[in-house]
C-alpha positions as CSV (number, residue, x, y, z in Angstrom):
1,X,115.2,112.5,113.8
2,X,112.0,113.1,115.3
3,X,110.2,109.6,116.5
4,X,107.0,110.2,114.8
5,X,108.7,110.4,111.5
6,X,110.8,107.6,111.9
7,X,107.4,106.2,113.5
8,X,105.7,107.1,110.1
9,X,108.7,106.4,107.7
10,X,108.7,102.4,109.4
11,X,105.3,102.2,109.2
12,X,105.3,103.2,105.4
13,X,107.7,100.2,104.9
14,X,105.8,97.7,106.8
15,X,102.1,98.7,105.2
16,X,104.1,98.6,102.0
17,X,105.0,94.9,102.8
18,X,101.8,93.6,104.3
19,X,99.5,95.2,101.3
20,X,102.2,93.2,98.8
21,X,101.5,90.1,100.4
22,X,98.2,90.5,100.9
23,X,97.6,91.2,97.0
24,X,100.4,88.7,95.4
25,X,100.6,86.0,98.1
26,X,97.4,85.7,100.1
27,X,94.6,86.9,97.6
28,X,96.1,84.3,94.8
29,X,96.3,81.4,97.6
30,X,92.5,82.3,97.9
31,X,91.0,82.3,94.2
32,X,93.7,79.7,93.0
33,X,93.9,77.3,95.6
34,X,90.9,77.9,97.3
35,X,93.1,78.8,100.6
36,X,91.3,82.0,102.5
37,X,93.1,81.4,105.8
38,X,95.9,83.8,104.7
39,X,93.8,86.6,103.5
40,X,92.0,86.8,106.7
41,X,95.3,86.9,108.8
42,X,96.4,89.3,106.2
43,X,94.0,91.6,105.3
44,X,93.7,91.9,109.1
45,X,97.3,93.1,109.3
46,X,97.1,95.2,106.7
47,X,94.1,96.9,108.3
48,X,96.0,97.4,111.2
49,X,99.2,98.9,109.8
50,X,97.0,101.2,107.4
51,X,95.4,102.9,110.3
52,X,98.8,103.4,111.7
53,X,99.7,105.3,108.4
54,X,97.0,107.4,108.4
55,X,97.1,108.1,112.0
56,X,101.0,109.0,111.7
57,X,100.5,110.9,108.5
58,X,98.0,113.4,110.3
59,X,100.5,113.3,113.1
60,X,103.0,114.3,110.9
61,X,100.9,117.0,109.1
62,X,100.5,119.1,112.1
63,X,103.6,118.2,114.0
64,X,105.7,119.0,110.6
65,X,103.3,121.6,108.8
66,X,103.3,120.2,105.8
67,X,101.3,120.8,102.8
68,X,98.0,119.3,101.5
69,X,99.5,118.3,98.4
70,X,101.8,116.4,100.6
71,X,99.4,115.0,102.7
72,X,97.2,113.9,99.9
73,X,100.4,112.4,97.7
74,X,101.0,110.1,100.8
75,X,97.7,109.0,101.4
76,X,97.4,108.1,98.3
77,X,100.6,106.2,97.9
78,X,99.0,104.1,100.3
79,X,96.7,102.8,98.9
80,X,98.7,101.7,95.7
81,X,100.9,99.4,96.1
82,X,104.3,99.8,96.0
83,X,104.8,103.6,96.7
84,X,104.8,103.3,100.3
85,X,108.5,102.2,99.7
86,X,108.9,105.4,98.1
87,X,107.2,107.5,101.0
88,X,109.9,105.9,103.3
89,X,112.6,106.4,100.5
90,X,111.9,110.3,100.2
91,X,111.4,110.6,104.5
92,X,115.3,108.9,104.7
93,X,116.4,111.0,102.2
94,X,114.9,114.6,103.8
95,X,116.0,113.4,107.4
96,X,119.7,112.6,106.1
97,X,119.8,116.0,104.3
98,X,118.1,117.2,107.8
């Protein structure tokens, strides 16, 4: 497997985890027990990792030629949460078929 997929399908998995925390752990800690340490620790990790994505996915679109629709489907499965575990499902499943 090429690094910058596995690069991008890692990253995928971590942004996945840090944008979960951020929105069911941190954010609640915030508005429910007025606790905003967490968010801003968070939320700056998140930010992080998220530039990493997008920076990999464009890496990945000209390294691997893929398509816009591609492209587009991953950048916005970023930003929900959730589907970045299924970006790094579906890049497992192509580089095991691979």
């Amino acid at each position: 497997m090429n690094r910058t997929l596995y690069l991008f399908g890692k990253t995928a998995f971590i942004e996945g985890i840090s944008y979960l925390l951020l929105l069911f752990i941190a954010m609640p800690l915030k508005y429910f027990f007025n606790y905003p340490l967490l968010v801003k620790y968070a939320g700056w990790a998140h930010g992080v990792l998220f530039i990493a994505y997008v920076g990999l996915l464009f890496a990945c679109w000209v390294e691997y030629k893929w398509t816009f629709k591609r492209v587009a489907f991953f950048f916005i499965a970023s930003l929900l949460p959730f589907l970045p575990f299924v970006v790094e499902r579906q890049l497992k499943q192509e580089t095991k078929a691979s």
